[in-house]
KOLDRENFI-970319 format. One line per 10 residues: for each residue z negated, y negated, x negated of N, C-alpha, C. Coordinates in steps of 0.05 Angstrom, whole numbers, plus 5000, padded with zeros to 4 digits. Last residue first. Layout:
N
Z:Y:X:Z:Y:X:Z:Y:X | ...
This chain:
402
5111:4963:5048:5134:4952:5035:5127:4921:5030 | 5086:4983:5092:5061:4976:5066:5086:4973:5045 | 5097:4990:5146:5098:5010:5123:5079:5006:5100 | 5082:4934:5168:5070:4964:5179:5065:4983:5162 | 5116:4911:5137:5088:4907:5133:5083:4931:5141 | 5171:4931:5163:5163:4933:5136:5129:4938:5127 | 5160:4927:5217:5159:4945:5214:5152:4947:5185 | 5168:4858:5212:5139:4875:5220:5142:4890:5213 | 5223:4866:5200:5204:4853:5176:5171:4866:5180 | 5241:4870:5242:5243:4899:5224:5229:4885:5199
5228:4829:5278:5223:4855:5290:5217:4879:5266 | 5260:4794:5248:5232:4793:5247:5222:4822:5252 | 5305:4799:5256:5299:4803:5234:5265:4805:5233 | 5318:4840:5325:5318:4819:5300:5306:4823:5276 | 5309:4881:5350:5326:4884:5338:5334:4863:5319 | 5264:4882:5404:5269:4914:5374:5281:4899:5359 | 5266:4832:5437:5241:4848:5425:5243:4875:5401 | 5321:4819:5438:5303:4795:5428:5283:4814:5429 | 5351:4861:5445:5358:4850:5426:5330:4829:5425 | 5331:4866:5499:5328:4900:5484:5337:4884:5452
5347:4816:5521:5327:4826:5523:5310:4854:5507 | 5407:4835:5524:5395:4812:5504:5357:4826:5511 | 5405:4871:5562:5414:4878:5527:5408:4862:5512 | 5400:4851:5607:5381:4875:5595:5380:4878:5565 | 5444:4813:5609:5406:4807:5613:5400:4823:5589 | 5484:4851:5613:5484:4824:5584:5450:4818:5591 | 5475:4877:5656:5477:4893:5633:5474:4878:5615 | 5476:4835:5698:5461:4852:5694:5457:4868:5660 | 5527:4815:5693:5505:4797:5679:5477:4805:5682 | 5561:4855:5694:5566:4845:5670:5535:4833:5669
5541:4862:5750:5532:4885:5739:5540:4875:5704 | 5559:4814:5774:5544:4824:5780:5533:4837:5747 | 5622:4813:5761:5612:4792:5752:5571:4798:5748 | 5666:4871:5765:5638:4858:5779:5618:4846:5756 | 5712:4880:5747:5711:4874:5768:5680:4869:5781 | 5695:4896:5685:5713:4864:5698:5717:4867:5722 | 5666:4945:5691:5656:4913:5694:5674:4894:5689 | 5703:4972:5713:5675:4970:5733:5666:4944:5720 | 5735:4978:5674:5742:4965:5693:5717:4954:5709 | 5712:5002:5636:5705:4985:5622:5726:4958:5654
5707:5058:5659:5679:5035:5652:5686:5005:5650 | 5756:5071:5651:5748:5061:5675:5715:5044:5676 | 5758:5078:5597:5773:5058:5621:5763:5052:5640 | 5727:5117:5595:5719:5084:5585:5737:5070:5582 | 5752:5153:5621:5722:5146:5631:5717:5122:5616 | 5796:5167:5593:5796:5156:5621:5772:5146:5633 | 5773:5173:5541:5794:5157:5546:5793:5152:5569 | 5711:5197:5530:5741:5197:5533:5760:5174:5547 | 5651:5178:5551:5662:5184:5525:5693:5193:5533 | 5607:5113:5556:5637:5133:5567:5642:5146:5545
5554:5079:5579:5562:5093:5562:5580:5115:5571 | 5546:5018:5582:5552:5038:5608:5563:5057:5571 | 5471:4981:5574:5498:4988:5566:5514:5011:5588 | 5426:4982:5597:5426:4968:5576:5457:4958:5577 | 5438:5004:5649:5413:4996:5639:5422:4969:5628 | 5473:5048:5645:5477:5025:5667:5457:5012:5667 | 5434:5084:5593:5464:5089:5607:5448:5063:5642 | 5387:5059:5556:5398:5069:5583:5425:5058:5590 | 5376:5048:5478:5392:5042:5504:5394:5070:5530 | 5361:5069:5429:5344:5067:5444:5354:5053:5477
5399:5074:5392:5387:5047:5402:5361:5043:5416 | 5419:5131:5374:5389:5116:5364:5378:5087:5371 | 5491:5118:5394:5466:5127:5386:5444:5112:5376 | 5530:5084:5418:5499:5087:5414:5470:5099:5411 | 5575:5119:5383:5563:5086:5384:5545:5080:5399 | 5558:5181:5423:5559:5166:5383:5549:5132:5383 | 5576:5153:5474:5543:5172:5470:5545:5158:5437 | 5614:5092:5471:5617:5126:5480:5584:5130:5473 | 5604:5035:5507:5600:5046:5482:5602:5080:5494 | 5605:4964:5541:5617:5008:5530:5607:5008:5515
5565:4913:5553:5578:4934:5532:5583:4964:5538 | 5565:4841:5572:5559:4877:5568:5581:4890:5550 | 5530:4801:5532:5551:4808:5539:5551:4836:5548 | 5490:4771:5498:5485:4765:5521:5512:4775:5545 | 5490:4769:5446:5507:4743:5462:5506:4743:5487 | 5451:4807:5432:5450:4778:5421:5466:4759:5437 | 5499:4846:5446:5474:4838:5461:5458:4815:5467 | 5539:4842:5412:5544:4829:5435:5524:4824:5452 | 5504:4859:5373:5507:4832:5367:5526:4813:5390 | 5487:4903:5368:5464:4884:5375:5477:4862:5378
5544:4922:5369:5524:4923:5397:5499:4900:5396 | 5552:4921:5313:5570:4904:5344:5553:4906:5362 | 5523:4957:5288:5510:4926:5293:5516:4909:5318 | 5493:5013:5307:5527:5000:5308:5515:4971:5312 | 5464:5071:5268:5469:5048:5287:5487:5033:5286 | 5477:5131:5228:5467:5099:5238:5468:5084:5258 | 5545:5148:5238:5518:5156:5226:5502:5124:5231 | 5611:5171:5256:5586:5161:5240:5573:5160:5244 | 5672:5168:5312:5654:5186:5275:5629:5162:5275 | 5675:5146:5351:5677:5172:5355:5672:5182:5335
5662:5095:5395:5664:5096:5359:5662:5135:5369 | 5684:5040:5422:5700:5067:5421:5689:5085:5395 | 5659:4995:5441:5651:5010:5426:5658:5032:5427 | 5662:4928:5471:5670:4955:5467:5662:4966:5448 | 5645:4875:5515:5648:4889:5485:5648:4910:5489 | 5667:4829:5560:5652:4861:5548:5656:4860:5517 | 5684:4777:5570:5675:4784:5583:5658:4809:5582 | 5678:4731:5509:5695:4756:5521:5677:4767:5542 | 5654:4694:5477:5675:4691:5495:5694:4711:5507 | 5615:4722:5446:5604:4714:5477:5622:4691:5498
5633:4735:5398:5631:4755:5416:5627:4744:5455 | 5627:4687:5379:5648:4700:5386:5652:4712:5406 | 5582:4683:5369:5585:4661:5389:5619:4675:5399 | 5570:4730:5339:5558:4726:5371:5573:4708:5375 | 5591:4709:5291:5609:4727:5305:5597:4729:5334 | 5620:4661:5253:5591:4667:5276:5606:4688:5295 | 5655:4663:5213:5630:4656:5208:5596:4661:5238 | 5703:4722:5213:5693:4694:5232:5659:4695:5219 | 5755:4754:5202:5737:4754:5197:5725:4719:5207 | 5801:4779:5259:5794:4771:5237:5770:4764:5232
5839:4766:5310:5823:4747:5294:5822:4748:5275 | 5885:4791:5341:5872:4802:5315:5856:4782:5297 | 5893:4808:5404:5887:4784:5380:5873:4794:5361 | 5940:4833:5451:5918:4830:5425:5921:4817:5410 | 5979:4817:5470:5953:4803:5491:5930:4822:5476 | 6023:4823:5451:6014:4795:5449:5989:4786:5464 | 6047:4871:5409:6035:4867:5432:6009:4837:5426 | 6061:4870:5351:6077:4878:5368:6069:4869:5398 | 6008:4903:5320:6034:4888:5313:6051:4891:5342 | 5970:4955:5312:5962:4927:5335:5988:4921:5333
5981:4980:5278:5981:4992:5301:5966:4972:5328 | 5976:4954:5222:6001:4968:5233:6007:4979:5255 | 5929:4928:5220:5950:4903:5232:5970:4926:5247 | 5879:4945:5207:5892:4952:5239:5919:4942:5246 | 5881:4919:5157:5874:4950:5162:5882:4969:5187 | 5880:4871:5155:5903:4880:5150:5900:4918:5152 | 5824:4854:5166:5840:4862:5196:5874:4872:5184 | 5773:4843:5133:5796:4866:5139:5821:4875:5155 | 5719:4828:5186:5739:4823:5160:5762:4853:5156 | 5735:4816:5263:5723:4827:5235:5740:4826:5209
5762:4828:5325:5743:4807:5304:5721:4829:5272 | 5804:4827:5371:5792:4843:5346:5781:4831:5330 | 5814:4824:5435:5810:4806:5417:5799:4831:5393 | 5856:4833:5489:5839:4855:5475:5830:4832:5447 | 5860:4800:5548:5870:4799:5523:5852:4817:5507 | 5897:4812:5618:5865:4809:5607:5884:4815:5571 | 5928:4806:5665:5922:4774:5649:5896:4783:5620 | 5931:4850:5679:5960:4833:5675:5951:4809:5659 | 5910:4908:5686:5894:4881:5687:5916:4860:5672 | 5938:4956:5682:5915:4950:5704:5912:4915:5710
5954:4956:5635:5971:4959:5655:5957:4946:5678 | 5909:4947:5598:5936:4927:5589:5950:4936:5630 | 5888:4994:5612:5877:4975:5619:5896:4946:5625 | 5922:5036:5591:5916:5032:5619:5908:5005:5630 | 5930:5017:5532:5958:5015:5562:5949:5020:5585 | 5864:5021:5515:5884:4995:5521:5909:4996:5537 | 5861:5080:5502:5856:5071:5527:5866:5038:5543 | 5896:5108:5467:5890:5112:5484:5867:5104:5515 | 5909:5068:5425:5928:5090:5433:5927:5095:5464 | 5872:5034:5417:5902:5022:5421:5913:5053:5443
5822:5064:5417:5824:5049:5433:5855:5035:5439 | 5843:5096:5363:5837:5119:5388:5841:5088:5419 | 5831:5050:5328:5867:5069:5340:5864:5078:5365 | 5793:5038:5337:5805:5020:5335:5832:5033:5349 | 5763:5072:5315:5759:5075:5334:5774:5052:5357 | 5779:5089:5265:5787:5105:5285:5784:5106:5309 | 5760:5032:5237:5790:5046:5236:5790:5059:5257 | 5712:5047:5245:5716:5028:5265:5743:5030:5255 | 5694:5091:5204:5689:5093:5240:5707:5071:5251 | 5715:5065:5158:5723:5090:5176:5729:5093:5204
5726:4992:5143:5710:5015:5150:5713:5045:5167 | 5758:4961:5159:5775:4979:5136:5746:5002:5139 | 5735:4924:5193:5760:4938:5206:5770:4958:5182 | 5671:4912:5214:5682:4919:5187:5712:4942:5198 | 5676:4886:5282:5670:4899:5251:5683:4904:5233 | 5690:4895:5353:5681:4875:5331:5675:4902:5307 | 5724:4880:5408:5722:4900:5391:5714:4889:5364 | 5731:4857:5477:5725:4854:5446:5714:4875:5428 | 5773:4824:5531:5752:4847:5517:5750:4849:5492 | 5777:4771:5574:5774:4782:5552:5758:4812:5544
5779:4728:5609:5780:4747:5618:5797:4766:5597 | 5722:4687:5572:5748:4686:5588:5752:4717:5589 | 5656:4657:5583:5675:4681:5580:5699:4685:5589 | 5626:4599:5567:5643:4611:5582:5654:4637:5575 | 5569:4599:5533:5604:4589:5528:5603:4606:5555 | 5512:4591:5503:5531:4577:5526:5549:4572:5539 | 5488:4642:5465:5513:4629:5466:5509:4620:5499 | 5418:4655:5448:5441:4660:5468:5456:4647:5465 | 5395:4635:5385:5394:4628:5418:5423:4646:5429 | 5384:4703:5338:5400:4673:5353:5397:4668:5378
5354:4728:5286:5346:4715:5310:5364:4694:5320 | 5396:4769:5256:5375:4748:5254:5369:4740:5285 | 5390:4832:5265:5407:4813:5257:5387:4796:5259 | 5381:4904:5249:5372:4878:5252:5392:4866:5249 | 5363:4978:5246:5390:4954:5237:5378:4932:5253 | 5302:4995:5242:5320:4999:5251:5347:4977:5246 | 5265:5041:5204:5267:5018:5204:5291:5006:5220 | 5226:5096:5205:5249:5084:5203:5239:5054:5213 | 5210:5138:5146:5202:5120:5159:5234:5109:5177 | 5188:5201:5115:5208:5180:5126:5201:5163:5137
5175:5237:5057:5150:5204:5065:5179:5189:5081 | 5192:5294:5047:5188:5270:5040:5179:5253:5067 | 5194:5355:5048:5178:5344:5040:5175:5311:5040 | 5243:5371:5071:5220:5362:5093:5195:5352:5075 | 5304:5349:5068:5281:5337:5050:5258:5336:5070 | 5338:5357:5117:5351:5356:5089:5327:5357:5065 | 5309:5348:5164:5313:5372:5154:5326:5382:5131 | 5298:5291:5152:5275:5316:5161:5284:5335:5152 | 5350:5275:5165:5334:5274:5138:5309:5291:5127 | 5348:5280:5214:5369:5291:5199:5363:5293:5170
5306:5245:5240:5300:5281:5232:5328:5291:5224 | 5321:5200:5214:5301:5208:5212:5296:5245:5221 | 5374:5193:5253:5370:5199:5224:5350:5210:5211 | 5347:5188:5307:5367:5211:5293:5372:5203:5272 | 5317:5142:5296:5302:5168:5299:5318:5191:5296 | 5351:5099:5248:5349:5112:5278:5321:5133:5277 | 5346:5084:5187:5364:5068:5211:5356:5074:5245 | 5304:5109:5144:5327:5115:5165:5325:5094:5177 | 5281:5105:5076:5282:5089:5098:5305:5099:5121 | 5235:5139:5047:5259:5148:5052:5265:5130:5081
5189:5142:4985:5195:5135:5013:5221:5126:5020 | 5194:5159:4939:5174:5154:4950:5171:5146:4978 | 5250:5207:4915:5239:5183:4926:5211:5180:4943 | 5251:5265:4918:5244:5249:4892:5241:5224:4892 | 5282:5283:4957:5254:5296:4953:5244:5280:4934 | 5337:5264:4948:5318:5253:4976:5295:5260:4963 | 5363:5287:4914:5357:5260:4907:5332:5252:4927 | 5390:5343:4930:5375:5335:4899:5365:5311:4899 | 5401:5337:4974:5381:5350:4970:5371:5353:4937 | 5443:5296:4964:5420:5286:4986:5394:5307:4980
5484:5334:4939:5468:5299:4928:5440:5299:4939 | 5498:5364:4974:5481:5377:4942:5469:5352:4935 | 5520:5338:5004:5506:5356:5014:5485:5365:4998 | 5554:5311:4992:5538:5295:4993:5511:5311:5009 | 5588:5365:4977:5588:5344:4962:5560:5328:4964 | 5601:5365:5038:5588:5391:5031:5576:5376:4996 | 5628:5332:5055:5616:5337:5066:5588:5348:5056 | 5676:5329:5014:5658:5311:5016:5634:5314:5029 | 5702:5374:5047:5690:5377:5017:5670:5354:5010 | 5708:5358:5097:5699:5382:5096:5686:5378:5060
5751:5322:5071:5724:5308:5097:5699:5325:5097 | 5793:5354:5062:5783:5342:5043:5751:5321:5063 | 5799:5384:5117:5799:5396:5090:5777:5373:5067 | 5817:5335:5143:5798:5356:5151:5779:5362:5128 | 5872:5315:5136:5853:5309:5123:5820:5315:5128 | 5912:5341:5170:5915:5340:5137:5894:5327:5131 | 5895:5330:5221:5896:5353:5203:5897:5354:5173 | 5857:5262:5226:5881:5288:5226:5884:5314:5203 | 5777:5272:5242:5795:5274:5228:5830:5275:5231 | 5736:5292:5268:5749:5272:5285:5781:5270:5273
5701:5325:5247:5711:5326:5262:5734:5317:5277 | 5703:5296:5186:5719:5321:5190:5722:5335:5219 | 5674:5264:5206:5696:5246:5198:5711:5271:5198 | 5623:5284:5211:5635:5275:5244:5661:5259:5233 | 5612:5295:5158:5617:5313:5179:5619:5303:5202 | 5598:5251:5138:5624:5259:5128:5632:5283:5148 | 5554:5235:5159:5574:5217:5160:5609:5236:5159 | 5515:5277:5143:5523:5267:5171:5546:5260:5175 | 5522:5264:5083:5537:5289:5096:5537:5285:5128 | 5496:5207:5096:5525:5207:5088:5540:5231:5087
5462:5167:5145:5467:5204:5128:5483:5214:5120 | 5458:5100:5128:5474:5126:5139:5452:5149:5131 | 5429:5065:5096:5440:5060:5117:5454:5081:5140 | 5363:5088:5073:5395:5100:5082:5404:5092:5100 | 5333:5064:5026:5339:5054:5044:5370:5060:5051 | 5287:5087:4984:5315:5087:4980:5330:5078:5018 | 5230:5062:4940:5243:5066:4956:5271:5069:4970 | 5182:5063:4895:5213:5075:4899:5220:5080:4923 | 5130:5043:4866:5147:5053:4887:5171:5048:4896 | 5121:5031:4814:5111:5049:4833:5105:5049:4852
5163:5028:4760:5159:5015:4787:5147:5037:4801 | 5194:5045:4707:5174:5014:4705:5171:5007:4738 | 5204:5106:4721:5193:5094:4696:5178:5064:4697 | 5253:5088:4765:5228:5105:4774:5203:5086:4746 | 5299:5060:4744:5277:5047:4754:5253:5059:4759 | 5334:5104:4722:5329:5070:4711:5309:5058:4717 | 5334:5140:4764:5323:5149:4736:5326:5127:4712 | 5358:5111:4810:5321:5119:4816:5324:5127:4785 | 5404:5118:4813:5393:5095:4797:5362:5098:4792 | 5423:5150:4847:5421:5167:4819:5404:5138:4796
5428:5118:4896:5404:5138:4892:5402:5146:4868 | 5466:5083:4907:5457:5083:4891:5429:5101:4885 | 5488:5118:4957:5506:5114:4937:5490:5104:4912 | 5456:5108:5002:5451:5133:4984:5470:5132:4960 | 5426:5035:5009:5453:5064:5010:5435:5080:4988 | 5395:5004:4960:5406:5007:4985:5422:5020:4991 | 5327:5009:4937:5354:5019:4930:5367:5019:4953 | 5275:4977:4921:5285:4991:4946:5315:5000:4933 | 5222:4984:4883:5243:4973:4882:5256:4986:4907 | 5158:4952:4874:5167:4960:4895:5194:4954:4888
5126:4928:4829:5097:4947:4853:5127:4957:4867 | 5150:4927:4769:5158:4935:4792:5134:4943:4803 | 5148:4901:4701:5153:4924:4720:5143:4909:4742 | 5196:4902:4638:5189:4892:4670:5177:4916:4684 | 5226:4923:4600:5200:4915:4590:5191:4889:4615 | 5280:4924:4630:5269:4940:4611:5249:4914:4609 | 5318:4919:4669:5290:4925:4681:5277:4923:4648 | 5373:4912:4644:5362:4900:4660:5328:4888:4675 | 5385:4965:4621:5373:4942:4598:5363:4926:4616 | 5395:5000:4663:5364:5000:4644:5351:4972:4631
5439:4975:4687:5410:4966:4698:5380:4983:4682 | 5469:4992:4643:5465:4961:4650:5441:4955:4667 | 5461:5052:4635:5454:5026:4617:5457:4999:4620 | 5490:5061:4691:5459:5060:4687:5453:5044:4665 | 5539:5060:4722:5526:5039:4708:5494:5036:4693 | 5546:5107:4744:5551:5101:4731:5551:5080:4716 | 5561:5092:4816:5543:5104:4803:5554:5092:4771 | 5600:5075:4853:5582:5061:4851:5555:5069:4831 | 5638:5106:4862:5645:5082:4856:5629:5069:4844 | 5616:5165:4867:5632:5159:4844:5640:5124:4842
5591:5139:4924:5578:5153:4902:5589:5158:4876 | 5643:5143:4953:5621:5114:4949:5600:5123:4928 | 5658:5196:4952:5675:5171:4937:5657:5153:4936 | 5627:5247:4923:5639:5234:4946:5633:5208:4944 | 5647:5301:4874:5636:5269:4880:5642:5256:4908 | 5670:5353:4862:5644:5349:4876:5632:5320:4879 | 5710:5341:4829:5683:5348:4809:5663:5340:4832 | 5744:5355:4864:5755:5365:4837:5718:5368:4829 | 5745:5309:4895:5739:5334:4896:5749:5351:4882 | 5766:5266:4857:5727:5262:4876:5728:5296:4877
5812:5273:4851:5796:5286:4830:5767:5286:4835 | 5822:5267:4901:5832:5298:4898:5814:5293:4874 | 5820:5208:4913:5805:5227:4921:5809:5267:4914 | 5852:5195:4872:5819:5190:4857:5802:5207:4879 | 5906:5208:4900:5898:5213:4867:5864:5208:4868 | 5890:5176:4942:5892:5202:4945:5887:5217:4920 | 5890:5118:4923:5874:5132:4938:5870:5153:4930 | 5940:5122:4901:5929:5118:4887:5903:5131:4896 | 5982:5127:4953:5992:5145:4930:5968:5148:4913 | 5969:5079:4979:5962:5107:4992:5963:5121:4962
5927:5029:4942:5955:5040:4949:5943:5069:4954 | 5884:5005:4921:5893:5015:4952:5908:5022:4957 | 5865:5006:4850:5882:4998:4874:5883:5019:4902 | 5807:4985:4830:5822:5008:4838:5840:4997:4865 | 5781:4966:4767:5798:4954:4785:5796:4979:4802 | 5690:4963:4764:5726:4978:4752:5755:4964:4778 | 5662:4919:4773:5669:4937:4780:5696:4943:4775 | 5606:4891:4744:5639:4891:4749:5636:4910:4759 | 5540:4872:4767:5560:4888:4756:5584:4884:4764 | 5487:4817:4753:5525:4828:4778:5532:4844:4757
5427:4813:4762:5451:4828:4752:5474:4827:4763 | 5386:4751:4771:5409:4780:4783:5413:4781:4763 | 5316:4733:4789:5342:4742:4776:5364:4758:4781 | 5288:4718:4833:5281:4706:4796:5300:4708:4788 | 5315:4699:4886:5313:4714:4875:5308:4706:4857 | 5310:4649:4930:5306:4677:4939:5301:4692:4917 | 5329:4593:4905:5307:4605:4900:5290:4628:4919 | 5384:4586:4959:5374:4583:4931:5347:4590:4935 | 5419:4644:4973:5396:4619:4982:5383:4621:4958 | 5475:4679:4949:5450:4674:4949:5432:4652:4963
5527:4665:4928:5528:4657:4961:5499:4665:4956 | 5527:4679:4882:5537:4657:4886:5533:4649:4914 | 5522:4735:4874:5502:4710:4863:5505:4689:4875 | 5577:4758:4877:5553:4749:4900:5536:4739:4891 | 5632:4721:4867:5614:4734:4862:5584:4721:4870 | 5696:4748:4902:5669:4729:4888:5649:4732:4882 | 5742:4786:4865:5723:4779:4889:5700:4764:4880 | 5759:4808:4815:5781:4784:4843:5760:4784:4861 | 5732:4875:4832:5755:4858:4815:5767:4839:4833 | 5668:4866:4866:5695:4887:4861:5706:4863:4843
5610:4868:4841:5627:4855:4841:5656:4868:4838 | 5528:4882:4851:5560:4904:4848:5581:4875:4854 | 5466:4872:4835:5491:4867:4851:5516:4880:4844 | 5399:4876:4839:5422:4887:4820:5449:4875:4844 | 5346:4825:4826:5371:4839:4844:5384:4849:4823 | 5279:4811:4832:5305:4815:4821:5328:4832:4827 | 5229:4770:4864:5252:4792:4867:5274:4791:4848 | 5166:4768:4872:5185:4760:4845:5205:4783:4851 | 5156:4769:4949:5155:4784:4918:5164:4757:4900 | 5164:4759:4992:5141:4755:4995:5136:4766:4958
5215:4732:4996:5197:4713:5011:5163:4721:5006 | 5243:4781:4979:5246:4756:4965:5227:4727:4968 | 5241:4816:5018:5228:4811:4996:5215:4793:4979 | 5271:4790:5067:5242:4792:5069:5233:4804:5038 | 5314:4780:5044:5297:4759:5048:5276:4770:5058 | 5331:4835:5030:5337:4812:5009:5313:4794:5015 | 5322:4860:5086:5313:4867:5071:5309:4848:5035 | 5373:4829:5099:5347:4830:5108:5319:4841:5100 | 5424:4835:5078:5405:4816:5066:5380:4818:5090 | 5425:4891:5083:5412:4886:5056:5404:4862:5056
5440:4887:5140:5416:4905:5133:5409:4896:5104 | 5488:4858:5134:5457:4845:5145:5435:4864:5150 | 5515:4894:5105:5504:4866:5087:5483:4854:5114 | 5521:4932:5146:5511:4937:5118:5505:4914:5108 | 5546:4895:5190:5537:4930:5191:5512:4925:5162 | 5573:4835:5173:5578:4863:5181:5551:4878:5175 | 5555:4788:5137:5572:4787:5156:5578:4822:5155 | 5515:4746:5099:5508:4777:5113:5521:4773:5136 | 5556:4732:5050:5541:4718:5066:5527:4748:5083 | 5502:4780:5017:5509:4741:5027:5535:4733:5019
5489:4825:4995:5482:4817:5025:5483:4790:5041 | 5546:4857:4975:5537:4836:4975:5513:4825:4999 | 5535:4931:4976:5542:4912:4983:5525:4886:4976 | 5499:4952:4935:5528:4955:4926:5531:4931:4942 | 5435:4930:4913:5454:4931:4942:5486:4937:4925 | 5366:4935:4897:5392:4943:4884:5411:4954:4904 | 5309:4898:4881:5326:4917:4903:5352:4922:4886 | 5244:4900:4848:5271:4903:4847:5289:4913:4874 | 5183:4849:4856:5201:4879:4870:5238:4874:4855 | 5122:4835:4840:5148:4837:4832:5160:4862:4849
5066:4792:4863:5069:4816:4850:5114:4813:4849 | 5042:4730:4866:5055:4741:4876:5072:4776:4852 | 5003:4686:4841:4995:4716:4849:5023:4734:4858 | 5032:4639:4848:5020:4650:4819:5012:4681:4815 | 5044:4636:4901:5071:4631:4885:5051:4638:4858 | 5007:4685:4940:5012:4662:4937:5025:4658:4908 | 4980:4741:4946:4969:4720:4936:4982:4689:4931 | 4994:4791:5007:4999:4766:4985:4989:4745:4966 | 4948:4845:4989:4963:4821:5004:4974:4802:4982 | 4986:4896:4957:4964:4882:4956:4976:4860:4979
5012:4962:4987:5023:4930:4975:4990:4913:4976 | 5000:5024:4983:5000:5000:5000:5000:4975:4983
């Protein structure tokens, strides 16, 4: 357990260490790290490790000033996105049993040895399972080690080999099994094991029953409700090069948008999130989707569309989009998967559909009743202003003794 605070001369030291940037904290994963960032940082001497792809800015740089004593930014090797290139680094991932965010992101250890060296640590958190192999840089000068799983990444990889096309099963299946051997070599050896959900928490249970879980649940910050009008809009929000929301993106063009598109003559499908050259090839063409793109306030976004959607059919963790149409005060689809572990009631919170014709038709029921939209946007903001802000998972921290 953490001493209390003593104030800017007393204040004890914590290391975190985020692949992702957690500033600005736009998507899923960076407003889990910078939440965790600023609640450290507010009550420790925090020093950061940071990751910097090639050509990208560097995250130091978007920081609030005096949050952290110190960073590290690591480079990060180039790797190009070309299909041809991909495929090459994923056949040698499975070649030597690596699954890919874990070969990207590992391997730097003499930079964050020299980093820590002749420092220590009451508390370093490690974010993602991708940097777990770092625990043998930091264990030595910190006592306590904590590893904060945004996912269950064999979880992860096994609802990607469900969902998968054929030709890429196979290799989903090996990754699978990959982060299979990781998790049970790395989990048991951390001091405490942060989950996202209660279904994570006993997925982890059963991977590592010896260890100390806790969960902590995805957060955003605290926002007033948006004032705006809703136009006769639907919305699909997030990290668009991200898996899940790739497939869930398609599965929604393919198969449920021409009903709706048919049904409803005036209504516009909006796509909001960074990355959007990721969907461009199967959006292109049709004028009553908008491919926004990446946006500085995404609630206020979100809270010019009459629903939000959540077609998600792979992954692991919680789905921020939701807290964050909630936050706006909007209803929401979502199949069973995308919400999982919310803690949400089906016509409650949210209408939860799983296939194509049922979240069509959900997602009719509420553009035809103004009613049951401002029923479901109540409830959800309301399930967002008591679980799901920053504060909410800052308490939980204390609770823990983080």
């Amino acid at each position: 357990m953490r001493k209390p605070f003593a104030g800017s001369d007393g204040k004890q030291a914590a290391l975190l260490i985020s692949p992702e940037a957690p500033y600005p904290p736009v998507g899923g994963g960076a407003l889990r790290a910078a939440s965790m960032t600023e609640y450290l940082g507010r009550r420790y001497d925090l020093d950061l490790v940071l990751f910097r792809e090639p050509g990208g800015p560097d995250p130091a740089s978007s920081l609030p000033p005096g949050l952290a004593r110190r960073v590290l930014v690591v480079p990060l090797p180039y790797h190009s996105r070309g299909v041809a290139a991909r495929a090459a680094r994923n056949l040698w991932r499975m070649l030597r049993s690596r699954p890919p965010l874990n070969d990207r992101f590992e391997g730097f250890g003499a930079a964050v040895r020299a980093f820590v060296e002749g420092r220590r640590y009451d508390v370093a958190v490690l974010e993602h399972f991708w940097t777990a192999a770092y625990l043998e840089e930091v264990a030595p000068c910190t006592d306590q080690v904590v590893l904060d799983l945004h996912n269950v990444e064999s979880a992860l990889y096994r609802s990607y080999a469900a969902t998968a096309r054929r030709h890429e099963r196979w290799m989903f299946r090996q990754f699978h099994e990959a982060c299979l051997a990781k998790e049970r070599k790395w989990l048991p050896v951390f001091d405490l094991l942060l989950a996202a959900s209660d279904h994570d928490a006993e997925r982890l249970k059963d991977l590592s029953p010896v260890s100390r879980i806790e969960v902590v649940p995805n957060t955003i910050p605290f926002v007033p409700q948006p004032g705006v009008a809703a136009d006769q809009a639907i919305v699909f929000s997030g990290n668009l090069r991200y898996r899940p929301n790739l497939d869930a993106a398609r599965f929604f063009r393919e198969q449920v948008w021409p009903s709706l598109r048919e049904k409803w003559p005036a209504l516009v499908w909006r796509i909001v999130g960074k990355n959007p050259e990721a969907v461009r090839r199967f959006v292109d063409g049709d004028d009553r989707i908008q491919l926004v793109g990446p946006v500085e306030d995404a609630v206020g976004v979100l809270a010019r569309a009459q629903v939000a959607v959540a077609p998600i059919l792979a992954g692991s963790g919680t789905r921020v989009k939701i807290l964050e149409a909630w936050a706006a005060g909007r209803a929401v689809v979502s199949t069973s998967l995308g919400a999982e572990g919310l803690g949400a009631e089906h016509a409650k919170h949210l209408l939860i559909a799983d296939g194509n014709q049922d979240f069509a038709e959900a997602v009719s029921s509420l553009l035809k009743s103004n009613s049951l939209r401002q029923q479901l946007g109540s409830c959800g903001r309301h399930l967002f202003e008591t679980r799901f802000t920053w504060g909410a998972a800052w308490s939980r921290l204390e609770e823990i003794g983080i």
